[in-house]
PDB file with SEQRES, HELIX, SHEET and CRYST1 records, atoms N, CA, C and O in Angstrom:
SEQRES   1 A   59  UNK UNK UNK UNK UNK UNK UNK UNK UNK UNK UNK UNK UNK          
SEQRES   2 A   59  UNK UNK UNK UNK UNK UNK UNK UNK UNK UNK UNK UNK UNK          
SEQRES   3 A   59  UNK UNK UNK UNK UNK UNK UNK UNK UNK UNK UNK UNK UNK          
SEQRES   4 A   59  UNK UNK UNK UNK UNK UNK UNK UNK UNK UNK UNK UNK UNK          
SEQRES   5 A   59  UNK UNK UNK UNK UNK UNK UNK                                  
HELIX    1 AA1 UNK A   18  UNK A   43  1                                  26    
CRYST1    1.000    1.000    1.000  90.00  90.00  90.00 P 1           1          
ATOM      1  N   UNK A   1     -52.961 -40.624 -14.422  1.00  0.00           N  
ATOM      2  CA  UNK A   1     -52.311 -41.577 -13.545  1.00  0.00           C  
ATOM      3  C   UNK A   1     -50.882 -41.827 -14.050  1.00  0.00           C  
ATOM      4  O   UNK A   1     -50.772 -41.675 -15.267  1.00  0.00           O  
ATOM      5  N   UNK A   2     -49.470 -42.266 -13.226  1.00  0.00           N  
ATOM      6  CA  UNK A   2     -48.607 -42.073 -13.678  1.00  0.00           C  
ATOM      7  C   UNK A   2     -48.684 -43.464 -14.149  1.00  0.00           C  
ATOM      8  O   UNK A   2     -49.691 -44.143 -13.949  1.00  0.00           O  
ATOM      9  N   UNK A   3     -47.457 -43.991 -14.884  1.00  0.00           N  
ATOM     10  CA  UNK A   3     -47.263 -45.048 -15.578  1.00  0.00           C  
ATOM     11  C   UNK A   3     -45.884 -45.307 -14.680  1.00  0.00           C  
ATOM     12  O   UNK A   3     -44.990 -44.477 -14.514  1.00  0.00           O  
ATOM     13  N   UNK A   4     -45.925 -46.632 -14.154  1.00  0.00           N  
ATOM     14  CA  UNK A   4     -44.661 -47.495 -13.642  1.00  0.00           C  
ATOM     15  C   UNK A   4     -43.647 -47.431 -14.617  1.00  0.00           C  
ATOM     16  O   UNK A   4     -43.766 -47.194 -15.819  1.00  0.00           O  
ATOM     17  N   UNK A   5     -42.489 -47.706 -13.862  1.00  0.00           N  
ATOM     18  CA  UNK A   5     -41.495 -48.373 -14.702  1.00  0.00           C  
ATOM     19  C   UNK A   5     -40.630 -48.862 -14.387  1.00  0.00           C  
ATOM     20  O   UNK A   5     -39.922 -48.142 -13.683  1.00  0.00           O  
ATOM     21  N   UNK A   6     -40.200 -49.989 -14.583  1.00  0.00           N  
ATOM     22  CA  UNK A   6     -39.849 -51.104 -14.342  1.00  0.00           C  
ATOM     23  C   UNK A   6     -38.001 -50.387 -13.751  1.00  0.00           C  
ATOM     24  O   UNK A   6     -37.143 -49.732 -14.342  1.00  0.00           O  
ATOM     25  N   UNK A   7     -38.072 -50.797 -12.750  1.00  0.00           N  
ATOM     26  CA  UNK A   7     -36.422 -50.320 -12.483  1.00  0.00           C  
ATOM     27  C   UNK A   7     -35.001 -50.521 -13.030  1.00  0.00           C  
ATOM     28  O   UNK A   7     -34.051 -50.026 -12.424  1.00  0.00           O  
ATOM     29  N   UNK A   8     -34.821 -51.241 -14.170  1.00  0.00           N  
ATOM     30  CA  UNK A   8     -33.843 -51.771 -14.681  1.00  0.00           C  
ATOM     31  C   UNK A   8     -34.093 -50.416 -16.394  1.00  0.00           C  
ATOM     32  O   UNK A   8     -33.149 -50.019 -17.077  1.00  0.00           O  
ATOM     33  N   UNK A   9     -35.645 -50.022 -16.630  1.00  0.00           N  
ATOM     34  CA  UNK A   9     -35.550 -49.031 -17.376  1.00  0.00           C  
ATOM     35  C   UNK A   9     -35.450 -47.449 -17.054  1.00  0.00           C  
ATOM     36  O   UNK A   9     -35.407 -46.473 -17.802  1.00  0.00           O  
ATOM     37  N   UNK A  10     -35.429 -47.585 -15.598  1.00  0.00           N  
ATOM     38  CA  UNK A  10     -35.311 -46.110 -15.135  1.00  0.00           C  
ATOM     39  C   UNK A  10     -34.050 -45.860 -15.304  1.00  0.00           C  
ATOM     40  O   UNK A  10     -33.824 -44.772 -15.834  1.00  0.00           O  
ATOM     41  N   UNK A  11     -33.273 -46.410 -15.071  1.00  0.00           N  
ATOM     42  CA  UNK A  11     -31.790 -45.821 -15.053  1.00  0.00           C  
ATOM     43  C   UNK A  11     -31.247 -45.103 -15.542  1.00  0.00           C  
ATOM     44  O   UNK A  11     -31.680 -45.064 -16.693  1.00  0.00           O  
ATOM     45  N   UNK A  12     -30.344 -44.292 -15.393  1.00  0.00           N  
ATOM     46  CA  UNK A  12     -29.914 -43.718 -16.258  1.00  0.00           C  
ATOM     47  C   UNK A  12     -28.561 -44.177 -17.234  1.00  0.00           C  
ATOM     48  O   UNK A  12     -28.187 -43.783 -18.338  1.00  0.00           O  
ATOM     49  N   UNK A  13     -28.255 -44.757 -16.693  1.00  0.00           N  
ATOM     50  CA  UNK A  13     -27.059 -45.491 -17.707  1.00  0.00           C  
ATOM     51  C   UNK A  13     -26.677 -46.965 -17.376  1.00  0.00           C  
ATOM     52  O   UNK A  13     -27.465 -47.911 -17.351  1.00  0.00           O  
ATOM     53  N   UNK A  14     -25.634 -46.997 -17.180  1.00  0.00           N  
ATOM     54  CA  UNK A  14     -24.986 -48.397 -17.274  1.00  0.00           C  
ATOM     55  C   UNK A  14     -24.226 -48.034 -16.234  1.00  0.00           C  
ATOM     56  O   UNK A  14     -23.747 -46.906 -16.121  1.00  0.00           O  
ATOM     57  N   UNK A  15     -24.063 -49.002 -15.378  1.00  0.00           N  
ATOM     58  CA  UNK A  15     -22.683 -49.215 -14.182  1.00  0.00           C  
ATOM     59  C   UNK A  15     -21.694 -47.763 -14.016  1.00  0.00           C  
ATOM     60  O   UNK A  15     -21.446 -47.173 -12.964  1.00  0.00           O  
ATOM     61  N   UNK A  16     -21.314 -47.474 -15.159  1.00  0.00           N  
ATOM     62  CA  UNK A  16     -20.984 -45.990 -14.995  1.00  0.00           C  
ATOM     63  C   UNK A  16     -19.326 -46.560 -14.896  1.00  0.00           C  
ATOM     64  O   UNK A  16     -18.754 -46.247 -13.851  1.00  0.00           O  
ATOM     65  N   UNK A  17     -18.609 -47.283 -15.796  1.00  0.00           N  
ATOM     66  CA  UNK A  17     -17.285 -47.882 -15.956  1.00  0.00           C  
ATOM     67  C   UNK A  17     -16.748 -46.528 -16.778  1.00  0.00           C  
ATOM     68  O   UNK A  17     -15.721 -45.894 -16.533  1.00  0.00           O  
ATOM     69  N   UNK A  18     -17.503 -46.329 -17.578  1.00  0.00           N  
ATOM     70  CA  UNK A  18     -17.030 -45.287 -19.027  1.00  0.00           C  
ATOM     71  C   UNK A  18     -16.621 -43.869 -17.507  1.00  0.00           C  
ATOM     72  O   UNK A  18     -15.487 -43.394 -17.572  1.00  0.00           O  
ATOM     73  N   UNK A  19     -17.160 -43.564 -16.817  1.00  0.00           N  
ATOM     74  CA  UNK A  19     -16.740 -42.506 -16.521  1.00  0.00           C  
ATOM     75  C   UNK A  19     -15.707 -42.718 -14.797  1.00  0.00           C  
ATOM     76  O   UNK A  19     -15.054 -41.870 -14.189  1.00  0.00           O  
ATOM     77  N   UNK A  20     -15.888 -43.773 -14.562  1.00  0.00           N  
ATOM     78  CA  UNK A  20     -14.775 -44.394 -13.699  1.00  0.00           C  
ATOM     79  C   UNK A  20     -13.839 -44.539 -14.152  1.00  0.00           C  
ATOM     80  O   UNK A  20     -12.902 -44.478 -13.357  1.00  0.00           O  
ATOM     81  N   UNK A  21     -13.430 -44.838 -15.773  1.00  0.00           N  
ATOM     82  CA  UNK A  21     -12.331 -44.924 -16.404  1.00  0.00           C  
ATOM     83  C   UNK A  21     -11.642 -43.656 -16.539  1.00  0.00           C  
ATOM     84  O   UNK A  21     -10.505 -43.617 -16.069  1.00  0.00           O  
ATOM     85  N   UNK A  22     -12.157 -42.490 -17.153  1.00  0.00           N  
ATOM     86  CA  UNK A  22     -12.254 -41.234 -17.556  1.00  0.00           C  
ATOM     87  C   UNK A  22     -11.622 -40.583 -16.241  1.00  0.00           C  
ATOM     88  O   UNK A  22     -10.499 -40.126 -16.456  1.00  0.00           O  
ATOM     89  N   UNK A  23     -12.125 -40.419 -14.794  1.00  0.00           N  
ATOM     90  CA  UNK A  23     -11.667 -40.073 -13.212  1.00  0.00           C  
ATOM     91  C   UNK A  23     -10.560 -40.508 -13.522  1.00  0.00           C  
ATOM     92  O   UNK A  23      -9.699 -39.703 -13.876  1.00  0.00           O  
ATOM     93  N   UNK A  24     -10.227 -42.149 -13.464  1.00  0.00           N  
ATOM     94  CA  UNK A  24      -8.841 -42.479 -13.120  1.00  0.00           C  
ATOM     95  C   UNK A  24      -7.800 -42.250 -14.041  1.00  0.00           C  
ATOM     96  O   UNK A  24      -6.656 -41.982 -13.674  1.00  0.00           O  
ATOM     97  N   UNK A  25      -8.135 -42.342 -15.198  1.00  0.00           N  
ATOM     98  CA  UNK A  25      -7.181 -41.725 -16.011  1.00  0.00           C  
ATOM     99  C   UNK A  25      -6.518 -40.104 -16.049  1.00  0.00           C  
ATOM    100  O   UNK A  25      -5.419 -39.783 -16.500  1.00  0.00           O  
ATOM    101  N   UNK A  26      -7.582 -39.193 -15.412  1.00  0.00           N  
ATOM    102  CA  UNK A  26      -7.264 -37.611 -15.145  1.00  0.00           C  
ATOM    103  C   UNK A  26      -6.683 -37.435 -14.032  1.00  0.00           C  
ATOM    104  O   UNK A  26      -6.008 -36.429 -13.818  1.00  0.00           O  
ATOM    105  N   UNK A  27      -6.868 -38.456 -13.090  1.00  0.00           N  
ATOM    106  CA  UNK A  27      -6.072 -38.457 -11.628  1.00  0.00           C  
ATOM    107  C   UNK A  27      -4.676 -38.890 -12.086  1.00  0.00           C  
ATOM    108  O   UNK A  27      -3.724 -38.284 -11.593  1.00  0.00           O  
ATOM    109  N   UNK A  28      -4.422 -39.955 -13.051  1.00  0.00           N  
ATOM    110  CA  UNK A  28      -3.055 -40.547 -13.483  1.00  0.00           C  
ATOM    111  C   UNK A  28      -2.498 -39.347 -14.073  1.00  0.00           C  
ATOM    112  O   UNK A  28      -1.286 -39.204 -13.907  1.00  0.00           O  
ATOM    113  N   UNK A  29      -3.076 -38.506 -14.687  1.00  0.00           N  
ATOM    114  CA  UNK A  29      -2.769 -37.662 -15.707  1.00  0.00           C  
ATOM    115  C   UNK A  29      -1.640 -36.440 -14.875  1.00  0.00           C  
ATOM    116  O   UNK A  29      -0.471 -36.083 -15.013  1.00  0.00           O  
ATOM    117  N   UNK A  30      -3.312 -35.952 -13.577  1.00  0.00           N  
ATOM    118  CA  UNK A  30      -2.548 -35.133 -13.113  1.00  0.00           C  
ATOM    119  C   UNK A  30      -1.238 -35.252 -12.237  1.00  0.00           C  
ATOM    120  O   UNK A  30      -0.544 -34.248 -12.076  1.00  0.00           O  
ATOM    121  N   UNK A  31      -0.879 -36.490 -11.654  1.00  0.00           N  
ATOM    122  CA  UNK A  31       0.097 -37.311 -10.900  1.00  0.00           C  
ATOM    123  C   UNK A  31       1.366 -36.628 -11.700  1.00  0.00           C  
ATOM    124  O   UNK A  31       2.169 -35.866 -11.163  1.00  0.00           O  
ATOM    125  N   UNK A  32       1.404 -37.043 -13.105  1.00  0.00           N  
ATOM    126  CA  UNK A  32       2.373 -37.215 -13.965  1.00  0.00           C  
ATOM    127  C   UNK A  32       2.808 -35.679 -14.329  1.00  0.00           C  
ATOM    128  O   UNK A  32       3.895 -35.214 -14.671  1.00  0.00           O  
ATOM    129  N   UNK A  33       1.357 -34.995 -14.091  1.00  0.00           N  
ATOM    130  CA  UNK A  33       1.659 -33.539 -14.643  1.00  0.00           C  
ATOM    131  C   UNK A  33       2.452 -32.847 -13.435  1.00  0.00           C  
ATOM    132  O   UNK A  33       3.404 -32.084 -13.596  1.00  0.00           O  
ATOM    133  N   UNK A  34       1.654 -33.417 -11.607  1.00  0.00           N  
ATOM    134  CA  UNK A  34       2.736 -32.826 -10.849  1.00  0.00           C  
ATOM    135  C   UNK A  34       4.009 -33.334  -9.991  1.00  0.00           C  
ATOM    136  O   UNK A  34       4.530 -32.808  -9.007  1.00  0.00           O  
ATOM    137  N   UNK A  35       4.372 -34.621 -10.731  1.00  0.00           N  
ATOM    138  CA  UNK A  35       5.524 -34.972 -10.523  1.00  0.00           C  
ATOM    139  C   UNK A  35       6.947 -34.356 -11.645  1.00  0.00           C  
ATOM    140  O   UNK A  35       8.131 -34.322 -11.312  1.00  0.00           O  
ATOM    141  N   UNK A  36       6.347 -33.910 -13.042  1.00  0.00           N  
ATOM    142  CA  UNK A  36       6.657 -33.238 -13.879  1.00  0.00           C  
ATOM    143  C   UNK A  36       6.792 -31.781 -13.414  1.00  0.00           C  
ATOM    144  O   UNK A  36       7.549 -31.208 -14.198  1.00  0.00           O  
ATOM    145  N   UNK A  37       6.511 -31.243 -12.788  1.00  0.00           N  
ATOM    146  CA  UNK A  37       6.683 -29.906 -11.987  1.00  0.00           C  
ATOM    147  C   UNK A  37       7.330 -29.735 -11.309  1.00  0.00           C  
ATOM    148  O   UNK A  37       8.040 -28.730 -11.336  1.00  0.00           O  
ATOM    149  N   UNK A  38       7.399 -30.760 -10.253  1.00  0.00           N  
ATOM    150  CA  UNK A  38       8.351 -31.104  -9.049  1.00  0.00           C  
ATOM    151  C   UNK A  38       9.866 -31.671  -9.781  1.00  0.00           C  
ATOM    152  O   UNK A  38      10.922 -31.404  -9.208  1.00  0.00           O  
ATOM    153  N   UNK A  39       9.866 -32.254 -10.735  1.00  0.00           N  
ATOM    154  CA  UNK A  39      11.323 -32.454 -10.953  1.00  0.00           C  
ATOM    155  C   UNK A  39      11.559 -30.993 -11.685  1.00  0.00           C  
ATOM    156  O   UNK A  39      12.580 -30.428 -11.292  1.00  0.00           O  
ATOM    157  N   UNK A  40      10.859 -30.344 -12.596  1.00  0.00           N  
ATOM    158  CA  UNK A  40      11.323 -29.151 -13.467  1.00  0.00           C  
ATOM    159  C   UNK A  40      11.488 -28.181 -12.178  1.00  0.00           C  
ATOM    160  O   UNK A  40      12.418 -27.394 -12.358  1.00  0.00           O  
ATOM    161  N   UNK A  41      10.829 -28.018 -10.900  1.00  0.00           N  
ATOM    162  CA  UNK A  41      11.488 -27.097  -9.914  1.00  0.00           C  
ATOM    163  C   UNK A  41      12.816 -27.385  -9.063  1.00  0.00           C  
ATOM    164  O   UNK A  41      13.475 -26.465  -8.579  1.00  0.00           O  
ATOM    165  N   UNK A  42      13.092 -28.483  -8.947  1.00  0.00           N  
ATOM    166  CA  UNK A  42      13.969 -28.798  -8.229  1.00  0.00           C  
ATOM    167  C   UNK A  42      15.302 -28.917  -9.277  1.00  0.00           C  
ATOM    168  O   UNK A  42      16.428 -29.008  -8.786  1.00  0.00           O  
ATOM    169  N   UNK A  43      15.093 -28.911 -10.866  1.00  0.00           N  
ATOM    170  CA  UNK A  43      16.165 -28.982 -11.330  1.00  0.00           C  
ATOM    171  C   UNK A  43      16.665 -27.340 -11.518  1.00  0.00           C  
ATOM    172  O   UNK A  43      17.854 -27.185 -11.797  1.00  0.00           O  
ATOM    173  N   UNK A  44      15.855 -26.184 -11.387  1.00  0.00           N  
ATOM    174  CA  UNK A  44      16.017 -25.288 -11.794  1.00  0.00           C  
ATOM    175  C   UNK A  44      16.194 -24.174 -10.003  1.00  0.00           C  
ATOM    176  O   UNK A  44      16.273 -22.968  -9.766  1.00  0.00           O  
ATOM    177  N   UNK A  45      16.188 -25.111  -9.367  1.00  0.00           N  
ATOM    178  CA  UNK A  45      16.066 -24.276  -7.565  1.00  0.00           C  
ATOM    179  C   UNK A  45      17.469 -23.473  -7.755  1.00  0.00           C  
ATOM    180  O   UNK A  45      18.099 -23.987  -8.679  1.00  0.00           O  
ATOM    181  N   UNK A  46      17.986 -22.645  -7.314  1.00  0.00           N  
ATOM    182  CA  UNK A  46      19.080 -22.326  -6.992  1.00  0.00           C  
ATOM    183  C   UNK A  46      19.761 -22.871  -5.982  1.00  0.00           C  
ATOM    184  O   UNK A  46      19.037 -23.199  -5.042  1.00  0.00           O  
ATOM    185  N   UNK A  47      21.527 -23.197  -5.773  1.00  0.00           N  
ATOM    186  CA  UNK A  47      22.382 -23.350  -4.900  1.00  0.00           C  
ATOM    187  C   UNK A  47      21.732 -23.196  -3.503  1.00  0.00           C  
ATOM    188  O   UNK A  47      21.469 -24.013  -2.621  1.00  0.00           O  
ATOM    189  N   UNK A  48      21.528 -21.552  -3.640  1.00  0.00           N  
ATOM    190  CA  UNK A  48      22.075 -20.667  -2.334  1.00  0.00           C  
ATOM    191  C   UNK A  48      20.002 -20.091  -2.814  1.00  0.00           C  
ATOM    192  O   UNK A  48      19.801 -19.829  -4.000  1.00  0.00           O  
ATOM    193  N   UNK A  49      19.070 -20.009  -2.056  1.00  0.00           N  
ATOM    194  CA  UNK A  49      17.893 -19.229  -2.260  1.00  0.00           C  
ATOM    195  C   UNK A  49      18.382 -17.782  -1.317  1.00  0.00           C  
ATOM    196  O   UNK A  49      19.118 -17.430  -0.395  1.00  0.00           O  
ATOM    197  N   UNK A  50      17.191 -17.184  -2.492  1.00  0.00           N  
ATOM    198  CA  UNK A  50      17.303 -16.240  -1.379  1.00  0.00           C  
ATOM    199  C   UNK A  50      16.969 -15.667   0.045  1.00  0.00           C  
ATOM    200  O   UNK A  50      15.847 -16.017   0.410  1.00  0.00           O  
ATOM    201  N   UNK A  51      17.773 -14.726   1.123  1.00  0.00           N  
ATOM    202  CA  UNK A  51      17.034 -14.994   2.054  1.00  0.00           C  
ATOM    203  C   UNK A  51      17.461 -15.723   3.310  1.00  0.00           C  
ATOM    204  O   UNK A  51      17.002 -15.474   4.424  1.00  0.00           O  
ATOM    205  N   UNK A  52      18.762 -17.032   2.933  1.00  0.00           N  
ATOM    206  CA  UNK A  52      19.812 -17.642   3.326  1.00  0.00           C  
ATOM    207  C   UNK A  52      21.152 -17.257   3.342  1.00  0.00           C  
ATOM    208  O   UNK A  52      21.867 -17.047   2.363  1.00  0.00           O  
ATOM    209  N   UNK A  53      21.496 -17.165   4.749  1.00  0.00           N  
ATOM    210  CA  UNK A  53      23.121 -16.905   4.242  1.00  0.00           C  
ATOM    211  C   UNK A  53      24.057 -17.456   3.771  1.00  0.00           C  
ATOM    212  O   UNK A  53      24.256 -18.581   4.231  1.00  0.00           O  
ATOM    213  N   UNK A  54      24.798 -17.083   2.948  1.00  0.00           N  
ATOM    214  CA  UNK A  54      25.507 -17.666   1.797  1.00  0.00           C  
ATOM    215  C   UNK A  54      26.708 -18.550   3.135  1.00  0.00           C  
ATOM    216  O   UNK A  54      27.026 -18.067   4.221  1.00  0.00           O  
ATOM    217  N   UNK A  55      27.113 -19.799   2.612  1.00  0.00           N  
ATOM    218  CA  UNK A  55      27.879 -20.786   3.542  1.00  0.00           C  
ATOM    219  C   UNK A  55      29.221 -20.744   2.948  1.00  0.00           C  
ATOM    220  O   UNK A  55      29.326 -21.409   1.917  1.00  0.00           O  
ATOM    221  N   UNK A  56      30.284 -20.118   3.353  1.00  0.00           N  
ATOM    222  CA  UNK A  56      31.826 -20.251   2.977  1.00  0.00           C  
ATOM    223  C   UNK A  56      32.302 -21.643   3.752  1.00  0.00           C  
ATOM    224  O   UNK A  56      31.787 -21.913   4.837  1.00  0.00           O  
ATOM    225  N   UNK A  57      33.101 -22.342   3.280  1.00  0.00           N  
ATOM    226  CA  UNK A  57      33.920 -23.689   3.192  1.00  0.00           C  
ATOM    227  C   UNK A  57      34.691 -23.067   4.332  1.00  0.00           C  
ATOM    228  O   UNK A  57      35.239 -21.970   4.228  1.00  0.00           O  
ATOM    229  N   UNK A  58      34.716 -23.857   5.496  1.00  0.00           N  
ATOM    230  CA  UNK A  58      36.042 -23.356   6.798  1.00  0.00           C  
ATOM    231  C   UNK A  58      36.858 -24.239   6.399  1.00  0.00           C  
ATOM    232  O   UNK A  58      36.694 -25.335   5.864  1.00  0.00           O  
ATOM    233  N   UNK A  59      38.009 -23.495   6.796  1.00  0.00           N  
ATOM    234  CA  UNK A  59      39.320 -24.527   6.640  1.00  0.00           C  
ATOM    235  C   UNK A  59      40.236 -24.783   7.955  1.00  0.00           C  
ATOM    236  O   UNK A  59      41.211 -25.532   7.892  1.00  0.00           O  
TER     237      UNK A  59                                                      
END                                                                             
């Protein structure tokens, strides 16, 4: 016969904060990692890409 158990001992853990913390911190993480990308591409873009025609100054 099986043996009950009381629902507060079935659980498997606790509220589960420790790994809600852990998510939001890797989501912050990656934010930072691709806003860090986005400025290192845009500082390194070229003038003129290629593909575009090059724009001479009219006078």
């Amino acid at each position: 016969m099986a043996k009950e158990v009381p629902t507060q001992k079935a659980r498997q853990g606790r509220l589960g904060t420790h790994v809600l913390i852990v998510l939001v911190a890797a989501l912050i993480l990656a934010m930072v990692a691709w806003w860090g990308a986005e400025m290192f591409g845009v500082a390194i873009a070229p003038d003129n890409p290629s593909g575009q025609p090059a724009t001479t100054p009219t006078q």
